[in-house]
C-alpha positions as CSV (number, residue, x, y, z in Angstrom):
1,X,90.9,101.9,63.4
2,X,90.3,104.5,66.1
3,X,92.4,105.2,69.4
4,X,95.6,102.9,69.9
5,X,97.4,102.5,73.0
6,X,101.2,101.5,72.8
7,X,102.0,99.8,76.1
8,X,105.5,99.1,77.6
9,X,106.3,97.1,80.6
10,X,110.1,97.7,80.8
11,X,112.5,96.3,83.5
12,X,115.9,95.6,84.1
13,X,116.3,92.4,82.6
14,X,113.2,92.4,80.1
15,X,110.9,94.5,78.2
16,X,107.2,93.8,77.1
17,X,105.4,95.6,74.8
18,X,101.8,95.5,73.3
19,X,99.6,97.6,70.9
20,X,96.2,97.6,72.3
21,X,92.6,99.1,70.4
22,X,90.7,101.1,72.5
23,X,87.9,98.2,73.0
24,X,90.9,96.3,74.0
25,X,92.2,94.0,71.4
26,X,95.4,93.2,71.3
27,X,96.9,93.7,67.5
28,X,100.7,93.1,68.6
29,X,102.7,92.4,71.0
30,X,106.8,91.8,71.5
31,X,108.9,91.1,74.0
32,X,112.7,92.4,74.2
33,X,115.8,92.9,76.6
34,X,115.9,94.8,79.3
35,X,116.0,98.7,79.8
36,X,118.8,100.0,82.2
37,X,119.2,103.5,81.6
38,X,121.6,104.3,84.9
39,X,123.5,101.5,83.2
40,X,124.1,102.2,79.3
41,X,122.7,106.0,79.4
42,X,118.7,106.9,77.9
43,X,119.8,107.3,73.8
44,X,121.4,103.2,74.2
45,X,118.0,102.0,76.5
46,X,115.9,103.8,74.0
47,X,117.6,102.5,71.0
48,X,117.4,98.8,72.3
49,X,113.8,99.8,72.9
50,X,112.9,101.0,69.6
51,X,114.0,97.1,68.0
52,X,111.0,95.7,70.2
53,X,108.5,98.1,69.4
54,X,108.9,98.5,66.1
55,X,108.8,95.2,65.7
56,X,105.0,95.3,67.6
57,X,104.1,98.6,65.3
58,X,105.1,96.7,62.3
59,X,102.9,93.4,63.0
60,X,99.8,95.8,63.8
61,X,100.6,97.8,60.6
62,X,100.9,101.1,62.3
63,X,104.1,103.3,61.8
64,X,102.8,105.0,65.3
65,X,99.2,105.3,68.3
66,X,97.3,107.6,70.3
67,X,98.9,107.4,73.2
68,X,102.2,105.6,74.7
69,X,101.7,104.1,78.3
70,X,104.6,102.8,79.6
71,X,105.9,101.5,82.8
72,X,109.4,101.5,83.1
73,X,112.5,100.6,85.7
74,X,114.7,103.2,87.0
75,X,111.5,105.9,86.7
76,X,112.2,106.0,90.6
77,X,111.7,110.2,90.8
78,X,108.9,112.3,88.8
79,X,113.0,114.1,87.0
80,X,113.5,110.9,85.5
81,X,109.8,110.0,84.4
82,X,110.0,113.6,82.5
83,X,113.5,112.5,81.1
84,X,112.0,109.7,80.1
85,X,108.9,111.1,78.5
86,X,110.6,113.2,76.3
87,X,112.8,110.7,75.2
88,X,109.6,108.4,73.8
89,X,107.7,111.3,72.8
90,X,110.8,112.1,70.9
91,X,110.9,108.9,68.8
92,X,107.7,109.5,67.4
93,X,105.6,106.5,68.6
94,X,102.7,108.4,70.5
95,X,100.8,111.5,70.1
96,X,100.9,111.4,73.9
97,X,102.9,109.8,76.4
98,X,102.5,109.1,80.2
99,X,105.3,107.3,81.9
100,X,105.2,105.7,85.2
101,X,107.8,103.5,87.3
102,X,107.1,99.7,86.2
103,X,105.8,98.9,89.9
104,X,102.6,100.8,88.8
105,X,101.9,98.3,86.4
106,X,101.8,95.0,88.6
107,X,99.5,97.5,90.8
108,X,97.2,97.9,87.8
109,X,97.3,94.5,86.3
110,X,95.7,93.6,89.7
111,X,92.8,95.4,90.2
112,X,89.8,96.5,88.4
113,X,90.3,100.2,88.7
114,X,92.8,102.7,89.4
115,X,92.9,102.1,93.1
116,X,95.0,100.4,95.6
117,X,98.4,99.4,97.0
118,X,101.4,97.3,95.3
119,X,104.7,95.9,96.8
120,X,106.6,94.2,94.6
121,X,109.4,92.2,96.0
122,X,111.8,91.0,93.0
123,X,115.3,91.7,93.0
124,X,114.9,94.8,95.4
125,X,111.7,96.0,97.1
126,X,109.1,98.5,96.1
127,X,106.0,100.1,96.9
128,X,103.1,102.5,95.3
129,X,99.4,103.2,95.5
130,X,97.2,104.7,93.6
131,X,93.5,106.3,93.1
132,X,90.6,106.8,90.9
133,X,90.9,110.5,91.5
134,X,94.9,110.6,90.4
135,X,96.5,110.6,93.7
136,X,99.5,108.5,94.1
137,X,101.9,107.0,96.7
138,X,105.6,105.9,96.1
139,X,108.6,105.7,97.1
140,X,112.5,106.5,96.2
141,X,112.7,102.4,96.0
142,X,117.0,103.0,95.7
143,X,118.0,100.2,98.3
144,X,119.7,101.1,101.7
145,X,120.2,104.8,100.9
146,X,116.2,105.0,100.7
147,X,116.1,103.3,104.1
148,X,114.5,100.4,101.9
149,X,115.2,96.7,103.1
150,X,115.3,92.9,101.5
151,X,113.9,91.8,98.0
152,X,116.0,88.7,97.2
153,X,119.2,90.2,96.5
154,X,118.8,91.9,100.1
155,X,117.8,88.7,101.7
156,X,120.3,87.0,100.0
157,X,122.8,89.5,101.6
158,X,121.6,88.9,104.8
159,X,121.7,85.4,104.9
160,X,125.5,85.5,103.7
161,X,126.2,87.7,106.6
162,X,124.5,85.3,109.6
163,X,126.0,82.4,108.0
164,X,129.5,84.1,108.0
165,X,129.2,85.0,111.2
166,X,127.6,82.1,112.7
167,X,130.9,79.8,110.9
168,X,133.5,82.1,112.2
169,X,132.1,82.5,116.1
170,X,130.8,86.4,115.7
171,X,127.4,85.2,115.3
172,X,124.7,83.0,116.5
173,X,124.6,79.1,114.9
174,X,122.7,78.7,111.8
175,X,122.1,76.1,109.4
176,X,122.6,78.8,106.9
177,X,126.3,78.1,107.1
178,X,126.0,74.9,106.0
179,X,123.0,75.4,103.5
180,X,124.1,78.1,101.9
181,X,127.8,77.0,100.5
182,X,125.8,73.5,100.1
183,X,124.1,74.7,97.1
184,X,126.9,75.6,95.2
185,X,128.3,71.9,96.1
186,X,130.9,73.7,98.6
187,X,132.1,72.9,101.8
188,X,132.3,76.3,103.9
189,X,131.0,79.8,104.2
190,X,134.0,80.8,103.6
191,X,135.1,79.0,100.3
192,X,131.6,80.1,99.1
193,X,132.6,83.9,100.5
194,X,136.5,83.5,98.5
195,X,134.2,81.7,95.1
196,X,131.8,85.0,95.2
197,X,134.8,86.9,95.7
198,X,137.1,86.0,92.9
199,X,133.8,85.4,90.9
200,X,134.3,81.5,90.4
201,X,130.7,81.7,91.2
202,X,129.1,84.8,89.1
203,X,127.7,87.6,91.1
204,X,124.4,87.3,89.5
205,X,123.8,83.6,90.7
206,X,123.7,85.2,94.1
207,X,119.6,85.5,93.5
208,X,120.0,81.3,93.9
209,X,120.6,81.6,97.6
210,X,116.9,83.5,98.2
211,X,115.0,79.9,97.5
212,X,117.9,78.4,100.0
213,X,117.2,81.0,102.7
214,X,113.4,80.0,103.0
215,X,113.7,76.3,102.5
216,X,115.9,76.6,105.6
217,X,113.4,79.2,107.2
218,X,111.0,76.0,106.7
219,X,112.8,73.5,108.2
220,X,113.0,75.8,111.3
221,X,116.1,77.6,111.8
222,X,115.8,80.5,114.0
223,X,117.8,82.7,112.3
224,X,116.1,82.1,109.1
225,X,113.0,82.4,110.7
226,X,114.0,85.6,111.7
227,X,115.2,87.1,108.1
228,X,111.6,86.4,105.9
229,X,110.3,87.4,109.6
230,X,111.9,90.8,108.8
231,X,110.9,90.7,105.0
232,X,107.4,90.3,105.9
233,X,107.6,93.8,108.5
234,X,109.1,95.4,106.1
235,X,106.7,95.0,102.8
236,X,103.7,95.6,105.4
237,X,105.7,98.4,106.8
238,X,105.4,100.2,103.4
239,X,101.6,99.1,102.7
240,X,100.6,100.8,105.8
241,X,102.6,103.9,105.2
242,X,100.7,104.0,101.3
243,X,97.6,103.3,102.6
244,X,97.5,105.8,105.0
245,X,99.2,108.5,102.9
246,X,96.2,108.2,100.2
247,X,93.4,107.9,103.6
248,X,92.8,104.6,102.3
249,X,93.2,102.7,106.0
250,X,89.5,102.7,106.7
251,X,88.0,101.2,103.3
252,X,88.3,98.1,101.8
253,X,91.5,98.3,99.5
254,X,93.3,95.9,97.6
255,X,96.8,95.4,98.7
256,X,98.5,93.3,95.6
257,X,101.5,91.3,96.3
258,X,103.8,91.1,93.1
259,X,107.5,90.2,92.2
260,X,109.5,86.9,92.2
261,X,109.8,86.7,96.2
262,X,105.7,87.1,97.2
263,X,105.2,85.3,93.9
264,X,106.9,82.1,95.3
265,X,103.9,82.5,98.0
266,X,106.5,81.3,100.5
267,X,103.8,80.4,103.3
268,X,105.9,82.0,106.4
269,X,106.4,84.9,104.9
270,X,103.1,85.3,102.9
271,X,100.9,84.1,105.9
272,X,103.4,86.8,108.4
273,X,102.2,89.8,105.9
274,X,98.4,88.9,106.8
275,X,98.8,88.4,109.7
276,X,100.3,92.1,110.1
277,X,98.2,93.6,107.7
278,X,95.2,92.1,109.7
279,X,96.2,93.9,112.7
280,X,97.6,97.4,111.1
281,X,95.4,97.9,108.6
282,X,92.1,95.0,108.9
283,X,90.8,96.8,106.0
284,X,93.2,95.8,103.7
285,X,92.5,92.7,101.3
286,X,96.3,91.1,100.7
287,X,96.1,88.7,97.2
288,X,99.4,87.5,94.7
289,X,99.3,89.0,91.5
290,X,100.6,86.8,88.6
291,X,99.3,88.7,85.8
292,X,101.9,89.8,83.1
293,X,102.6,93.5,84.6
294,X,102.0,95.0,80.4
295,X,98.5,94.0,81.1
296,X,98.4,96.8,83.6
297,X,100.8,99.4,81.7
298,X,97.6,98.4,78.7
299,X,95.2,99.3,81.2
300,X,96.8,102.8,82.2
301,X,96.4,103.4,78.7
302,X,93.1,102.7,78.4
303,X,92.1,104.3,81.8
304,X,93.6,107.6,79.9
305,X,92.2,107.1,76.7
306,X,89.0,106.5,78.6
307,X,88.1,102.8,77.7
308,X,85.2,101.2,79.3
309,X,85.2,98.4,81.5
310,X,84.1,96.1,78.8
311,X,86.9,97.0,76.4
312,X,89.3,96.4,80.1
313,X,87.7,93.3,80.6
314,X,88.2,92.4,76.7
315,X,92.0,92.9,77.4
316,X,92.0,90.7,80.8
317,X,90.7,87.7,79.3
318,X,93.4,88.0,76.1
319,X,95.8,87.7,79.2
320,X,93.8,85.0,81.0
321,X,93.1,87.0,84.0
């Protein structure tokens, strides 16, 4: 059969995986929880993990592949990505094994070679870059303590704390405080504040109050305004820094746009990031990438195993990109 790439797109709420030829057809694929090693320790994330690819090993008849590309959350320092290395090479899947953080692979998935900029705006906020020649720009990508800001549970955070304020007379008025609770069919800030609190309302349905921030953004509320405002400085904030770290400000560079938040192509906050990257770095080309982010941990794998384009281009249509 010749080289075989294993590729695993792994994040905190589900994991991807595909077994790819090296003239890039697809012989498996499976999809799986997701991988939280902080959360359940490596051995636990690696044994959940070994369920979905063996299941993709076992429907491309192969007990194991060339080499193991894989993208993974929680990779956030080059410690962990070792940790993490030795744990797959460990279980036997891969003669070889490369393992990135997962935003590499939305960067990949959207562009034809190894070169560009990625900020993916999901849950939290990240950023990397990348070149032909191996170079790479990232960051720590941990939240506040990384002096990183937004990604929907941020903005969601945010808005709770304007709408608070603006209900109880510390703030400015919003429409936030009447939006906001509105959604969860509640009259107040603060019986939404007590319902979060003693977890009448789940923690993780939080994420619903993102979509509410912007619809109010669009209907014109200042404050609002102000919030995706902020988002947009901030994902253009770390473009710039990437771009210039890998002296890619004065060429032509794709600068994708991934994650649930820029996915959404909110217009005032998608339109406010090219309209800053137009003025701090006009050589950069913003576009949404919607491609299924495995695609790109595939296409690491091939760019290692030394693929062609055609064999790239092979995989790319099987994903309809």
């Amino acid at each position: 059969m010749g080289l075989t790439v294993l590729a695993i797109d792994a994040g905190n709420s589900k994991t991807d995986v595909a077994i790819v030829t090296t003239d890039g057809e697809v012989l498996a694929t499976a999809r799986g929880g997701g991988f939280r090693p902080p959360a359940v320790g490596v051995d636990t994330a690696m044994d959940d993990l070994a369920g979905t690819v063996t299941r993709a090993l076992t429907t491309a008849g192969l007990t194991s592949v060339t080499h193991v590309s894989a993208c993974l959350a929680n990779a956030d320092f080059p410690v962990e990505e070792e940790q993490l290395a030795a744990a797959l090479h460990a279980r036997g899947w891969g003669t070889t094994v490369t393992v990135r953080n997962d935003t590499f692979a939305i960067l990949r998935a959207g562009v034809t070679e190894p070169r560009g900029v990625a900020v993916v705006c999901g849950a939290g906020i990240n950023c990397v870059g990348m070149r032909p020649d191996g170079r790479t720009a990232r960051f720590p990508a941990l939240g506040r303590v990384s002096g990183d800001w937004g990604g929907g549970w941020g903005l969601s955070e945010e808005a709770l704390w304007h709408a608070s304020r603006a209900e109880d007379g510390r703030g400015a008025s919003t429409a936030l405080s009447h939006t906001l609770p509105a959604h969860f069919g509640l009259p107040s800030v603060y019986a939404l504040v007590e319902a979060l609190h003693l977890e009448h309302v789940p923690a993780l349905r939080r994420h619903e109050l993102t979509p509410v921030l912007f619809a109010t953004a669009s209907d014109g509320d200042p404050i609002a305004r102000t919030i995706v405002e902020r988002q947009a400085e901030e994902v253009v904030a770390m473009a710039v820094v990437a771009l210039t770290r890998l002296d890619l400000l004065s060429e032509e560079t794709p600068v994708l746009l991934g994650g649930g938040v820029l996915a959404a192509r909110h217009p005032q906050l998608n339109d406010h990031i090219t309209h800053l990257l137009t003025d701090r770095a006009p050589k950069a080309v913003p576009q949404v990438v919607t491609a299924s982010p495995v695609l790109g941990a595939a296409l690491l794998g091939l760019d290692r195993v030394g693929s062609g384009e055609g064999a790239q281009g092979r995989l790319r249509r099987y994903y309809g990109v």
